[in-house]
C-alpha positions in Angstrom: 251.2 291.6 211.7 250.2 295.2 212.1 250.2 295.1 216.0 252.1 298.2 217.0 255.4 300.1 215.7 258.1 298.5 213.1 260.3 296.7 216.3 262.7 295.1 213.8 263.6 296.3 210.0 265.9 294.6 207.4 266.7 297.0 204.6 268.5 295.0 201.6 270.8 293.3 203.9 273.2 290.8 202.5 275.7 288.1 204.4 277.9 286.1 203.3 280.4 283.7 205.5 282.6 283.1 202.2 282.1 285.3 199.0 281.7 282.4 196.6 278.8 281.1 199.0 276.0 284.2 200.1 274.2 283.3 202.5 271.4 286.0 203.0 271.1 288.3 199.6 269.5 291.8 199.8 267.2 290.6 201.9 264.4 292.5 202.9 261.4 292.2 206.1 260.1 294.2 208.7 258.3 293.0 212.0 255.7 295.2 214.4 255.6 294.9 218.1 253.8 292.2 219.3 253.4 289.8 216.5 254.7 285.9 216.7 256.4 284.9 213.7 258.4 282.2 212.6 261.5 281.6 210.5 261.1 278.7 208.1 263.9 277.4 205.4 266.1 274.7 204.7 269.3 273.0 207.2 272.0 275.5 206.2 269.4 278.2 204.8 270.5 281.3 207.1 267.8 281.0 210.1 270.1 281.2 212.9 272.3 283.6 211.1 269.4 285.8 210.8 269.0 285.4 214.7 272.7 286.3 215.3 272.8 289.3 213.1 269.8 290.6 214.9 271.6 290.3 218.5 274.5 292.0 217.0 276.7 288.5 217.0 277.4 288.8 213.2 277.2 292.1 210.9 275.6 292.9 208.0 278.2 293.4 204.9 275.4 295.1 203.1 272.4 297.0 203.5 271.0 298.1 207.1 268.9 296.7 210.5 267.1 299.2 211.9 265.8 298.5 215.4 263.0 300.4 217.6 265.5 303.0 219.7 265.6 300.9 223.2 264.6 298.0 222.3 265.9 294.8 224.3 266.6 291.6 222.7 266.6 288.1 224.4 267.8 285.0 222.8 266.9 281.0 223.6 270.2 279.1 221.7 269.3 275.9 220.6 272.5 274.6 222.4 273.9 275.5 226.4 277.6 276.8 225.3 280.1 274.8 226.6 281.8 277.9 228.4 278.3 277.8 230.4 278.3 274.4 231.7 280.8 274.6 234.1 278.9 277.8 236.2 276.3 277.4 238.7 272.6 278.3 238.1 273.2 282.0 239.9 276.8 282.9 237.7 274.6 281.6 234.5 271.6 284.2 235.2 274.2 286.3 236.0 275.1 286.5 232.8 271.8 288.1 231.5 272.2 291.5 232.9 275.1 294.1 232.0 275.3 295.0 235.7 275.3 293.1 239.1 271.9 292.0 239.5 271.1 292.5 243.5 268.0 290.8 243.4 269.1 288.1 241.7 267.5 285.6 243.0 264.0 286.8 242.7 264.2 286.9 239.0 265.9 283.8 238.9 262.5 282.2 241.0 260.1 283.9 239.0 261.4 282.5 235.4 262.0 279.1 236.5 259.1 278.5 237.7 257.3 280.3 234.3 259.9 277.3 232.6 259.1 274.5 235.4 262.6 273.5 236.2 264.0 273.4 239.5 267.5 275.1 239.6 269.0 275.3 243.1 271.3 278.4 242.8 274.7 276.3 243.3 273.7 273.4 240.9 275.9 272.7 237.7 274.9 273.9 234.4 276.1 270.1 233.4 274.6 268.5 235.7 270.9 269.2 234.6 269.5 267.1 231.8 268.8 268.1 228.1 265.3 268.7 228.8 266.4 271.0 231.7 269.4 272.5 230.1 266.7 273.6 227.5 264.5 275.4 229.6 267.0 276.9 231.6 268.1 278.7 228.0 264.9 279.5 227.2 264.7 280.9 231.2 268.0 283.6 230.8 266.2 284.8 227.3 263.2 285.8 229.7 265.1 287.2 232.6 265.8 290.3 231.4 262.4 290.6 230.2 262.8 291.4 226.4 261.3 293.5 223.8 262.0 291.1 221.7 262.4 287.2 222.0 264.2 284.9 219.8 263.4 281.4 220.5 265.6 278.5 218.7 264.6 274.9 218.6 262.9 275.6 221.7 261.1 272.0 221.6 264.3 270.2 221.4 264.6 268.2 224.3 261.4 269.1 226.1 258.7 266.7 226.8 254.9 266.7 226.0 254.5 268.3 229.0 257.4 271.3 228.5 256.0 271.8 224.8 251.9 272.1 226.4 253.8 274.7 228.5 256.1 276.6 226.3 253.0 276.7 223.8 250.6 278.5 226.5 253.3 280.9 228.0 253.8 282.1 224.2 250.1 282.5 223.7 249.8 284.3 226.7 253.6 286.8 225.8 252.7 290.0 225.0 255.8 290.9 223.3 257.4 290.4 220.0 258.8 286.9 219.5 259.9 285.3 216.1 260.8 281.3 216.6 262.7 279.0 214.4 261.4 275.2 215.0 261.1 272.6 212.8 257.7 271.4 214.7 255.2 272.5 212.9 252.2 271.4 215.4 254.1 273.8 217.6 254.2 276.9 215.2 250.6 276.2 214.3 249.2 276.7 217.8 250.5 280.9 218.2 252.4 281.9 215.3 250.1 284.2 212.7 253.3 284.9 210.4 255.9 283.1 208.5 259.0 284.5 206.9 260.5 281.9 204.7 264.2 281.9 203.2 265.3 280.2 200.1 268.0 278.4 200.6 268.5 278.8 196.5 267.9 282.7 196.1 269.0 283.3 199.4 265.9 286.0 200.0 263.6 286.2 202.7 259.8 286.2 201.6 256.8 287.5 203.9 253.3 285.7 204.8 250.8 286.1 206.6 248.5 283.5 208.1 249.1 280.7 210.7 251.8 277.9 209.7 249.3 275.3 207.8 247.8 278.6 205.9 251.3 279.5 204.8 252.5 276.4 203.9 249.5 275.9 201.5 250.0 279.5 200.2 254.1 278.8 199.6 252.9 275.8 197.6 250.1 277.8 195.8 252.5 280.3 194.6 255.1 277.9 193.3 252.0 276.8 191.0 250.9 280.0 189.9 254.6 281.3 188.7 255.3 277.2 186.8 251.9 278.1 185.2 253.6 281.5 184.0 256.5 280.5 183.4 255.2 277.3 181.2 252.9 279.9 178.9 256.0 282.4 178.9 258.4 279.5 177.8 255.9 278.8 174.7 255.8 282.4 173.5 259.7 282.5 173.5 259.7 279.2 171.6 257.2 280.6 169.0 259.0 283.9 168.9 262.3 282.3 168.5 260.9 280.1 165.3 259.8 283.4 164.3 263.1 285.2 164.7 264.9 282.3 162.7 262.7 282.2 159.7 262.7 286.0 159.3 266.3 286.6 159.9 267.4 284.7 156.6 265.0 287.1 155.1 266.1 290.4 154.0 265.7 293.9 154.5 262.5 295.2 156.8 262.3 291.4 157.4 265.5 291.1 159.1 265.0 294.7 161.2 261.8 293.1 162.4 264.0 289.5 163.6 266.2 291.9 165.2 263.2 293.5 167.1 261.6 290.1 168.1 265.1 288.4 169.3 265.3 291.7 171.4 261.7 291.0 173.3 262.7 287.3 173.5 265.8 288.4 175.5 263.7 290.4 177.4 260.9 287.8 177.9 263.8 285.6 179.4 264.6 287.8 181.7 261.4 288.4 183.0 260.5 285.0 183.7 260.2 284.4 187.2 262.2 282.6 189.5 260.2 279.6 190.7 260.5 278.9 194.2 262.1 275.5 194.8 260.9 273.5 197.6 262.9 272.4 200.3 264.7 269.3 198.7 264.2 266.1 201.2 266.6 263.3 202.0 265.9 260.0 199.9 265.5 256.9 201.3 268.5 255.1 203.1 269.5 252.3 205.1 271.6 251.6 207.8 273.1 248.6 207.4 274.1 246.2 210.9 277.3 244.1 211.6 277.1 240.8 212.5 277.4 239.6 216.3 275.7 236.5 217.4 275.9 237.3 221.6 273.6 239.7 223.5 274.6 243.6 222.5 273.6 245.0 226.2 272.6 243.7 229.2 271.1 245.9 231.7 270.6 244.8 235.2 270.4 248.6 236.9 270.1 252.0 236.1 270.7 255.2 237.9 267.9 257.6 238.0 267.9 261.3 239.4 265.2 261.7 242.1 264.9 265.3 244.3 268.5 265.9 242.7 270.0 262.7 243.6 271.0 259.8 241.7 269.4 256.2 243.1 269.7 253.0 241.3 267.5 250.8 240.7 267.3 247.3 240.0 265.8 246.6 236.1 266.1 243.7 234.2 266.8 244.4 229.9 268.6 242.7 227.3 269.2 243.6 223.7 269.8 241.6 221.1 270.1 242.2 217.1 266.1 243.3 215.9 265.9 244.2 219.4 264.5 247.6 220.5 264.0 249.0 223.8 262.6 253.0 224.3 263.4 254.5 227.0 260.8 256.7 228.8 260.6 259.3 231.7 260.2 263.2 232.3 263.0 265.7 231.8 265.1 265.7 234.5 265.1 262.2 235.5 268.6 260.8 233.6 267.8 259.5 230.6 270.2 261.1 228.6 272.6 261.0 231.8 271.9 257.2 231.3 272.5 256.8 227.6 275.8 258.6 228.1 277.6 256.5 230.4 276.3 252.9 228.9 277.8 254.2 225.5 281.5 255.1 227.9 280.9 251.7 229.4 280.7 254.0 233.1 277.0 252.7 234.3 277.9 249.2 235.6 274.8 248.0 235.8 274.5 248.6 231.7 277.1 246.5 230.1 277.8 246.7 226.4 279.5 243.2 225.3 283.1 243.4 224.6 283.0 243.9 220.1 280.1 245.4 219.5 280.1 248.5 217.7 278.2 251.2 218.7 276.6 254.5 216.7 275.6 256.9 219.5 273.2 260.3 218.2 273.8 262.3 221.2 271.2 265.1 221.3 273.8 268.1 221.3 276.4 266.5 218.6 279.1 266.8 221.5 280.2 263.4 220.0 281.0 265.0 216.9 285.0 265.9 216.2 284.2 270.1 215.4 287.7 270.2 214.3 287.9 267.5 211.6 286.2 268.4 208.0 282.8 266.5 206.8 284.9 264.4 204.4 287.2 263.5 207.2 284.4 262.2 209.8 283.0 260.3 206.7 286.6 258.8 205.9 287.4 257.8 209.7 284.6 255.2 209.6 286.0 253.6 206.6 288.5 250.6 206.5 290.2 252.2 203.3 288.4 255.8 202.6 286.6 255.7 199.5 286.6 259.1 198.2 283.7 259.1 195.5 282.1 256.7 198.0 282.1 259.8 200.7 280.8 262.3 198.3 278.5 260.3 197.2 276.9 259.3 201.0 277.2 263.5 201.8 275.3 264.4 199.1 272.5 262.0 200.1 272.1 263.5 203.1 272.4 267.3 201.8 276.0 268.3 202.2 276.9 269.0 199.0 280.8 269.3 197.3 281.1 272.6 198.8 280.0 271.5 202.3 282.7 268.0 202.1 285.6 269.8 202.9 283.5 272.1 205.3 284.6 271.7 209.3 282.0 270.5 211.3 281.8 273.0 213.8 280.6 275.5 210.7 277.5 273.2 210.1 273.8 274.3 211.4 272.7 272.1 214.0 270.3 270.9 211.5 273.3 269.4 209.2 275.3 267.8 212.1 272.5 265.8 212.6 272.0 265.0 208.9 276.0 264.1 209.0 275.2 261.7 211.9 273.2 259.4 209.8 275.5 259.7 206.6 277.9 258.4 209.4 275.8 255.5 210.7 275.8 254.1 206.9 279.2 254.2 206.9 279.8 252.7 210.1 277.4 249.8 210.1 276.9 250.2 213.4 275.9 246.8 215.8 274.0 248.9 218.5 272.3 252.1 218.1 272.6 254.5 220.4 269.5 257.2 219.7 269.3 260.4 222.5 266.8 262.7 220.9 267.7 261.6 216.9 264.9 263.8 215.1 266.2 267.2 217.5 267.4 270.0 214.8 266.1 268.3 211.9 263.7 269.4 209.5 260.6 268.1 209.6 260.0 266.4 206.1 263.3 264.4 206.7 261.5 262.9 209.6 259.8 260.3 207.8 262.5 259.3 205.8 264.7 258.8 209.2 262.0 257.0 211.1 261.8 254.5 208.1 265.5 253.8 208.1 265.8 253.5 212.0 262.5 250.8 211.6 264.2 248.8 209.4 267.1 248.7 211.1 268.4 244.8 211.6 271.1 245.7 214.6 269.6 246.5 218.1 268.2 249.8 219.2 268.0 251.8 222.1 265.7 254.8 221.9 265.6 258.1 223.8 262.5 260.3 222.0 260.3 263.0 222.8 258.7 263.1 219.2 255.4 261.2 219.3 255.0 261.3 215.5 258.9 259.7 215.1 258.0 256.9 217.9 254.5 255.8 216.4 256.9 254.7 212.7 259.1 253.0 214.4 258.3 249.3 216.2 259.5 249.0 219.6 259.9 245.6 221.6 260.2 246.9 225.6 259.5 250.1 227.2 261.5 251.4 230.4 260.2 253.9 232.3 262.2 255.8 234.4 260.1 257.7 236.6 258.3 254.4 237.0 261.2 252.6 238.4 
C-alpha cells in the first residue's frame, strides 16, 4: 500500500449518529495513491458512513480527515436516489460537474461505453433496469475522472458478464479506489488491502494482503490474543488466590496483598480486546400458507428489446413447491417484469385472486422508510405480538436498540435482513425474489439460500449470484433474452 503520497488520512476520528450508539471511535487509517482497498465489517458497522464522511456528506465530531490538497473524489451509491430517477441520462451526468459541462456528451460516450450500457441522452433514469441503473452510478463516479473512487456494492445487480467487466476496468484503474462489497470472489481478483471495522469496538484495523490472505490473518489474530488472554486469565486467578490468603495475614504480609491486587488490576486492564467475529444469522424458516389452486399463471411476458418493450408468448404455471428462475441479461426487464406481476399490471402474469405474496425487491423501495422496524414487524401480524417481534429482530441482527429504529436509518445491508424477518412473519403463499442476496453479507448467504430451499410455498427467482442459485432447487427456467 506504499504506492505513492498519503491520498486519504483519518486521524482519531470518531462519529456517532446518537451519543448512546458510536458508530466509528477514534478511528485511525491512512491510504497512498494508487492502492485498491476494501472496506469489510458487519451490516450496520459504519462502511458507508466511512464513505460519506470522506465526500464531505457527514462530519467528523472528533478527530481530523486530511485529504491530498486537490484531490477529487467520485462516488458509486449502492442505490439511484429517488430525486435522480425522474432526469434524463444528460441532466443525471450533468450532475457530476460543478459547472456546465459543454462537451457533455463526449464524456457521457466514453464512460458508458467503459460501463457497457446504452444510455440514449433523453432516456429515463427509471426506465433502465437494476443492472443498468447500477452501471450508470458506477458511470457519473467515473465521469469526472477522480483521484479517488469509492465504489459501493458495485456487484449488486450486475450480471456475470458486468462483474468480468467491472473486475478488469479496476485492474486496469490507475487511481486510488477503496470498495465496499460483500463478494468476496470480487475483492479477491484486485484488492491488495483490507481495512476492517468492528462493529463491537467501533475501530478500524489495517491489512495488508489480498482478501483470502486477510481473512486468514483476521482469524489468526483472534487466536493469538484468546491464547493470551487464556494464560493472562490464569495468572490473575493464581494471583487473586494469592492476594486472598495473604491479605488475612498481617503486617508485611498484608502490604505485599495490597501490591499483588494492584498488578492484578493492572493485569485486567491490559488484557486484550479479542476481536469478535462478525456474528451470522441462525437458521430460519419461512413458513407457507395454504392454497390449494395455481399461485401464477403466466401466458406472456414483456421483454425490452433495442429499448422497446415486445411481448412474447410463454407458457408457466406455479404451484406450491413450485420454483421457476428467471434468467436474462441486464437490461432486458426482468426486474421490470417481477414488478408489475406483484401490482397485478402485466396481464399476461396473473397472480390468483388470495394468494399472498412476499416480494424482495432489489432496492427495498417496497419497504415503508417512515414506519419503525417494530412497526413493519407488527403490520404483518393478525394481533402484534410484542416479545414475538423482538424476538424475530433479534434473529435477524436488529437488536432492542435497532426495534424502534425507522427503516429509512437502516444500512442497505439490514433492510434486507428485515425483509426476511418479515417473510417469517407473513407466511407468505408466493415469493417474490428480485436480487434477494444484494446488500447482504456474505456469510448470511448460506443461511438464506437454505431457508428459500426449503421453502413449501411457490417461488419465483430473479438472481445474479451463482453460488446462492446452485443451493437452492429450481423446477423451470425462463429465459428472457431467449424468448
Amino acid at each position: 500500500m506504499d504506492h505513492g503520497d498519503v491520498i486519504l488520512r483519518f486521524s482519531d476520528v470518531s462519529f456517532s449518529y446518537d451519543q448512546r450508539k458510536p458508530i466509528l471511535a477514534a478511528v485511525n487509517f491512512s491510504i497512498r495513491e494508487h492502492a485498491k482497498l476494501t472496506i469489510v465489517g458487519q451490516n450496520g458497522a459504519g462502511k458507508s458512513t466511512i464513505f460519506k464522511i470522506i465526500t464531505g456528506e457527514l462530519k467528523a465530531q472528533q478527530g481530523e480527515i486530511h485529504r491530498k490538497h486537490g484531490a477529487t473524489i467520485g462516488i458509486a451509491k449502492q442505490v439511484m436516489p429517488p430525486e435522480d430517477l425522474d432526469k434524463t441520462v444528460e441532466e443525471f451526468f450533468a450532475g457530476a460537474f460543478p459547472e456546465k459541462k459543454y462537451d457533455l456528451e463526449r464524456h457521457i460516450k466514453k464512460v458508458t461505453e467503459a460501463v457497457h450500457v446504452r444510455a440514449p441522452k433523453e432516456k429515463k433514469i427509471r426506465e433502465f433496469s437494476g443492472g443498468q441503473k447500477a452501471r450508470l452510478l458506477l458511470a457519473f463516479a467515473l465521469i469526472a475522472e477522480p483521484d479517488l473512487l469509492l465504489l459501493d456494492e458495485p456487484t449488486n445487480n450486475l450480471d456475470a458478464q458486468g462483474i468480468d467487466h467491472l473486475t478488469q476496468f479496476l485492474i486496469e484503474y490507475d487511481k486510488t479506489c477503496i470498495v465496499i462489497s460483500h463478494d468476496a470472489a470480487f475483492l479477491n481478483c484486485f484488492t491488495y488491502g483490507v481495512l476492517s471495522l468492528d462493529v463491537h469496538t467501533h475501530t478500524v484495523s489495517s491489512f495488508v494482503g489480498d482478501y483470502f490472505d486477510v481473512v486468514a490473518q483476521i482469524q489468526e489474530q483472534i487466536e493469538r490474543d484468546q491464547r493470551q488472554n487464556a494464560r493472562m486469565e490464569k495468572d490473575i486467578l493464581d494471583r487473586k488466590e494469592k492476594v486472598n490468603f495473604f491479605s488475612h495475614k498481617g503486617g508485611k504480609m498484608r502490604k505485599l496483598a495490597s501490591k499483588m491486587r494492584e498488578a492484578v488490576e493492572e493485569d485486567e486492564a491490559n488484557k486484550v480486546e479479542v476481536r469478535r467475529e462478525e456474528k451470522t444469522i441462525p437458521p430460519f424458516t419461512i413458513d407457507a400458507t395454504e392454497f390449494t389452486k395455481p399461485l401464477v399463471t403466466i401466458s406472456s411476458v414483456t421483454v425490452m428489446q433495442d429499448h422497446k418493450p415486445k411481448k412474447k408468448k410463454v407458457e408457466f404455471i406455479v404451484r406450491r413447491r413450485h420454483r421457476l428462475l428467471i434468467k436474462g441479461p441486464n437490461g432486458i426487464g426482468k426486474s421490470s417484469l417481477l414488478e408489475s406481476m406483484a401490482a397485478g399490471k402485466e396481464k399476461g402474469a396473473v397472480i390468483t385472486e388470495g394468494v399472498k405474496v412476499g416480494y424482495y425487491r432489489q432496492d427495498f423501495s417496497g419497504l415503508p422508510m417512515n414506519k419503525t422496524v417494530y412497526d413493519v414487524l407488527a403490520d404483518e401480524m393478525e394481533m402484534p405480538n410484542h416479545q414475538k417481534i423482538y424476538e424475530v429482530a433479534a434473529r435477524f441482527l436488529l437488536p432492542g436498540d435497532k426495534v424502534q429504529t425507522r427503516v429509512e436509518a437502516l444500512s442497505e445491508g439490514q433492510k434486507g435482513l428485515l425483509c426476511y424477518a418479515r417473510f417469517m412473519l407473513q407466511k407468505p403463499t408466493l415469493l417474490i425474489l428480485d436480487e434477494p442476496t444484494n446488500h447482504i453479507n456474505f456469510r448470511h448467504i448460506p443461511i438464506i439460500a437454505e431457508a428459500v430451499n426449503q421453502y413449501e410455498g411457490g417461488l419465483i427467482l430473479v438472481s445474479h449470484d451463482q453460488e446462492f442459485l446452485s443451493n437452492i432447487r429450481m423446477d423451470q427456467e425462463m429465459d428472457l433474452g431467449e424468448l
